[in-house]
C-alpha positions as a Python dict, from the first residue, in 0.01 Angstrom:
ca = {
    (1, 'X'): (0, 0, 0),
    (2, 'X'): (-97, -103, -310),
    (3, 'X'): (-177, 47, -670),
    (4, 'X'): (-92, 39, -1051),
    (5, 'X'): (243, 106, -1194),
    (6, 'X'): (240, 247, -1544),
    (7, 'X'): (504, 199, -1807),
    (8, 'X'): (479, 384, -2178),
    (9, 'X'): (709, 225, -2449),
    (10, 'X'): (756, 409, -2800),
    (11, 'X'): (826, 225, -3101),
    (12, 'X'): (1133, 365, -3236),
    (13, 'X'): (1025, 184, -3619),
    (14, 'X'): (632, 301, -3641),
    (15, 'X'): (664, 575, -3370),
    (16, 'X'): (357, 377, -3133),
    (17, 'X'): (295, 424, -2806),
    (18, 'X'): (175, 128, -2578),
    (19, 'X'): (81, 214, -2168),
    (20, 'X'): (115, -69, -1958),
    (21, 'X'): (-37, -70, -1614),
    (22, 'X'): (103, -355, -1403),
    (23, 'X'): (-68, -371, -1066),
    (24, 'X'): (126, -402, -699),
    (25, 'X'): (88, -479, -377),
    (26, 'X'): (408, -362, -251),
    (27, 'X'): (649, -77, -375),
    (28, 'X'): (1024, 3, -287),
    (29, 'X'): (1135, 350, -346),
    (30, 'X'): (1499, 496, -212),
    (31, 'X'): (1454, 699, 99),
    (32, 'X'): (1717, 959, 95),
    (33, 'X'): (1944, 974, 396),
    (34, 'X'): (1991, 1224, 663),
    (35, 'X'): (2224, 1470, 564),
    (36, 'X'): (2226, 1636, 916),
    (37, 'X'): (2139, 1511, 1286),
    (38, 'X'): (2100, 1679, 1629),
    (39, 'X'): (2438, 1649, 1850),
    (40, 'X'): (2343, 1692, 2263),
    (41, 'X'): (2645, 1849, 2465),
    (42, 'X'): (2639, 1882, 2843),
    (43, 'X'): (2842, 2200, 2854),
    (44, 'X'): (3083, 2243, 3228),
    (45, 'X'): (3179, 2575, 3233),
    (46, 'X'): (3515, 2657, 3418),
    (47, 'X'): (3347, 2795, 3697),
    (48, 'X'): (3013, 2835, 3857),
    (49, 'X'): (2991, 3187, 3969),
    (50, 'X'): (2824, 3493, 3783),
    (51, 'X'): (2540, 3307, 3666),
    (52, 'X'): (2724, 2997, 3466),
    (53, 'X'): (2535, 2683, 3507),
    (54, 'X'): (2565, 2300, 3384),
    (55, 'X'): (2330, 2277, 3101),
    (56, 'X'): (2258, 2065, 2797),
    (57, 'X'): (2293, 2184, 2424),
    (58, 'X'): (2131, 2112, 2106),
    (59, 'X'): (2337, 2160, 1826),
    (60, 'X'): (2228, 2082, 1491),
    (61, 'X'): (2518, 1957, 1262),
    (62, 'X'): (2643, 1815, 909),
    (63, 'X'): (2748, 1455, 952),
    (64, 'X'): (3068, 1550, 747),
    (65, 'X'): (3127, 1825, 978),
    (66, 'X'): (3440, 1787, 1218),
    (67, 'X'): (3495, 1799, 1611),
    (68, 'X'): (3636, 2141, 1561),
    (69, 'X'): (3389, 2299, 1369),
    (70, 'X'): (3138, 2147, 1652),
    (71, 'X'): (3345, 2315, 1907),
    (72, 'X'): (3291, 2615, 1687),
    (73, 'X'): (2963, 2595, 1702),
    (74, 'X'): (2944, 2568, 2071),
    (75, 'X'): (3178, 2855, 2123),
    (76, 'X'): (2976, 3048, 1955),
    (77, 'X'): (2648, 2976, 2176),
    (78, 'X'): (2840, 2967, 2567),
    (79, 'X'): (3040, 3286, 2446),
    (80, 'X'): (3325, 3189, 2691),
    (81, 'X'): (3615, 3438, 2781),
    (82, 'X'): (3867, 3408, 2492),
    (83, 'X'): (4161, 3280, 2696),
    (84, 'X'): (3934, 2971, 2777),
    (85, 'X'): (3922, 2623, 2525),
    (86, 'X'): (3676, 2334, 2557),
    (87, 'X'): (3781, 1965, 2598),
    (88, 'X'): (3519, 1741, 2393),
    (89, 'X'): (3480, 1353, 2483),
    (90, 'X'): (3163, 1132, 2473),
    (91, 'X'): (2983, 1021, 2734),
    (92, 'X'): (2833, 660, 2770),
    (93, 'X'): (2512, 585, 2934),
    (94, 'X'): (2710, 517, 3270),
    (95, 'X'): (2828, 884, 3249),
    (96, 'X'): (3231, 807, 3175),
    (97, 'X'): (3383, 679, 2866),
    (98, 'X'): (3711, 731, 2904),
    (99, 'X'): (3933, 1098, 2977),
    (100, 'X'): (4066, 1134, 2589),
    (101, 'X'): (3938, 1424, 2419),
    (102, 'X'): (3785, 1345, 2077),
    (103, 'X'): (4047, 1458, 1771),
    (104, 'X'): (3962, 1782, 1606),
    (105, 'X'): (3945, 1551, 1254),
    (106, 'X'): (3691, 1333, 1381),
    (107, 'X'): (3347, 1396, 1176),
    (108, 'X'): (3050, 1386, 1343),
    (109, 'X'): (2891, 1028, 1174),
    (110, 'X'): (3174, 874, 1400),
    (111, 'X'): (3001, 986, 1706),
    (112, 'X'): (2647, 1204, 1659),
    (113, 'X'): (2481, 883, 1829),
    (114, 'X'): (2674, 951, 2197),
    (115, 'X'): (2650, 1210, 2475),
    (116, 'X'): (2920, 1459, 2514),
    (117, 'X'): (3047, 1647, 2735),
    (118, 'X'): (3254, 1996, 2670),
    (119, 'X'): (3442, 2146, 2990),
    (120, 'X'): (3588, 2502, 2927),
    (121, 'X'): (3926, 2548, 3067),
    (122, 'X'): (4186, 2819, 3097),
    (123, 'X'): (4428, 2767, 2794),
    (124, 'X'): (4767, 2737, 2928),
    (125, 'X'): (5112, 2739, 2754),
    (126, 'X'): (5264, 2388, 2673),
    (127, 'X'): (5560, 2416, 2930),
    (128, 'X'): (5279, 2475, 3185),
    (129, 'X'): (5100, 2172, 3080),
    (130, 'X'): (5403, 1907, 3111),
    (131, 'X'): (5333, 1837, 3505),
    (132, 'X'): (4939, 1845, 3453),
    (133, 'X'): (4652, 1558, 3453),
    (134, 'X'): (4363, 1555, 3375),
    (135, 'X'): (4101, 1387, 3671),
    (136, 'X'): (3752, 1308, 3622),
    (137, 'X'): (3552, 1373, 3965),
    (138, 'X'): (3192, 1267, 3967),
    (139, 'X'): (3025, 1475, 4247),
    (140, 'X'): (2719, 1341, 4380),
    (141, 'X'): (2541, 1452, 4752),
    (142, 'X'): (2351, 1290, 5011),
    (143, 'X'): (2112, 1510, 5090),
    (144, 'X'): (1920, 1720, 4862),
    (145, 'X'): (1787, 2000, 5088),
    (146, 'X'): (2184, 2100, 5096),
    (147, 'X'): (2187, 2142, 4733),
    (148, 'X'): (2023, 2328, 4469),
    (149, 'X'): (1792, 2153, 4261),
    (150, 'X'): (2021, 2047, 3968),
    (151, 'X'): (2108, 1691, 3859),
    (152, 'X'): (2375, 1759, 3636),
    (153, 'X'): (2545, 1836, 3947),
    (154, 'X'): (2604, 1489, 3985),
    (155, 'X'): (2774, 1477, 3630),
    (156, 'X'): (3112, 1383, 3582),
    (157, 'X'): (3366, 1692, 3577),
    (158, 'X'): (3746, 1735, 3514),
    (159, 'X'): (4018, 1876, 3677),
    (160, 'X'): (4320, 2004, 3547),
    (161, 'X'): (4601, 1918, 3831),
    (162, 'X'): (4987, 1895, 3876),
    (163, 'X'): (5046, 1549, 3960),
    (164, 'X'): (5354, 1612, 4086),
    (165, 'X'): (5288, 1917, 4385),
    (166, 'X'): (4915, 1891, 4387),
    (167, 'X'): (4783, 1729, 4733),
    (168, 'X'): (4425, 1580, 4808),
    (169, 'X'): (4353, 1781, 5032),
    (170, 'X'): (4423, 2087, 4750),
    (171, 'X'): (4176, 1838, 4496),
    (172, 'X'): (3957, 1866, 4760),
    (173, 'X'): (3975, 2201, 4805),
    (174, 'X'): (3960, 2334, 4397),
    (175, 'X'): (3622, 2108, 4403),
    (176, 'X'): (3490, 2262, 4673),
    (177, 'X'): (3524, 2578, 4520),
    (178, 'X'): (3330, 2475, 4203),
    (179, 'X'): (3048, 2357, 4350),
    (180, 'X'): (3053, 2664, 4601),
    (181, 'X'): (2779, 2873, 4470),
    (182, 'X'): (2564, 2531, 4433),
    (183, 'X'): (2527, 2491, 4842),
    (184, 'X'): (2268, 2638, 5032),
    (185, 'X'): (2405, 2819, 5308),
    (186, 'X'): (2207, 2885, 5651),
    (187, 'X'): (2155, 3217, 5877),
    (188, 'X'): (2447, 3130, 6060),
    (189, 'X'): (2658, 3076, 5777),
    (190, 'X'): (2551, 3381, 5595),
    (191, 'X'): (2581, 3601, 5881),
    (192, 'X'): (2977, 3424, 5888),
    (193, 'X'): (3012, 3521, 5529),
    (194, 'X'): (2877, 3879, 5564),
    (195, 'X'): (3087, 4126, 5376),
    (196, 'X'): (3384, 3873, 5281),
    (197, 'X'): (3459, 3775, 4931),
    (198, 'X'): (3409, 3477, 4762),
    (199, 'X'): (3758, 3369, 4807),
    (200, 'X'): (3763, 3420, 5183),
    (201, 'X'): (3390, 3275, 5213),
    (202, 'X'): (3524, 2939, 5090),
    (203, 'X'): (3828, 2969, 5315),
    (204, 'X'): (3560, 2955, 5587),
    (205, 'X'): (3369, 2683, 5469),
    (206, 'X'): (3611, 2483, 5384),
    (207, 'X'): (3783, 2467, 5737),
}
């Protein structure tokens, strides 16, 4: 880049004007910064059935803006059931970074350069939540031709359990259930299923 850079001066005694023109190879001019960036948000929902399904979010957002006026945002495009909330944390290239939820006063420069993930979850009083835990469970499968075609499936997702009553053969049981409607079940197994509900189809499989 290169050019001429022209500079006027006025006289303030005789009132004369003089134009300079200085010549340059290089020029530095402020470049303003970004006042807003794209935020990506793997969204879990809190169940699987009735057509929910993993999927990524683009969000666009203020970089003053705070966690909770992201979650906002989100809200506003999953359109969840009101007695649900979503649990925001960031996600590192390895898929975990850790089970704490990001404070609502965090802004989004602190973190619009990570992953997150947002898991919906049925709101429940405090007293109900004094025996609970929060688990991350990264389900991954062997063989594809059991699954539907979705990679996210392999994503990390939480449970809410009490620690205290809660067995692992009931963990293994509630994550069962969520990834339910993902398996592909055979002509013996639908025949099995035929004319039971959901509840009692899982009952079945998971024996």
């Amino acid at each position: 880049m290169y050019g001429q850079l022209k500079s006027r001066l006025r006289c303030k005694e005789c009132d004369t004007l003089s134009n300079t023109f200085d010549p340059f190879l290089g020029l530095c001019v402020p470049i303003p910064k970004a006042t807003s960036v794209n935020v990506k948000v793997v969204f879990y929902p809190q169940n699987l059935k009735n057509g929910n399904s993993i999927r990524e979010i683009i969000i666009e957002c203020n970089l003053n803006e705070t966690v909770a006026e992201v979650v906002k945002e989100l809200w506003e495009i999953v359109k969840s059931p009101e007695d649900e909330r979503l649990y925001l944390r960031k996600i590192d290239r390895w898929g975990d970074l850790g089970l704490e939820a990001l404070p609502k006063s965090t802004s989004v420069k602190e973190f619009f350069d990570c992953s997150l993930a947002a898991y919906a979850y049925t709101h429940m009083p405090a007293e109900e939540m004094e025996n609970k835990t929060v688990l991350s469970v990264s389900i991954m499968h062997e063989a594809k031709t059991k699954w539907a075609d979705d990679k996210d499936l392999c994503s990390p997702k939480l449970f809410f359990v009490d620690y205290k009553t809660t067995t692992c053969w009931e963990l293994r049981k509630q994550i069962f259930a969520y990834i339910f409607p993902y398996i592909k079940h055979g002509a013996v197994a639908e025949e099995l299923f035929a004319g039971k509900t959901e509840e009692e189809q899982i009952e079945l499989a998971f024996k």
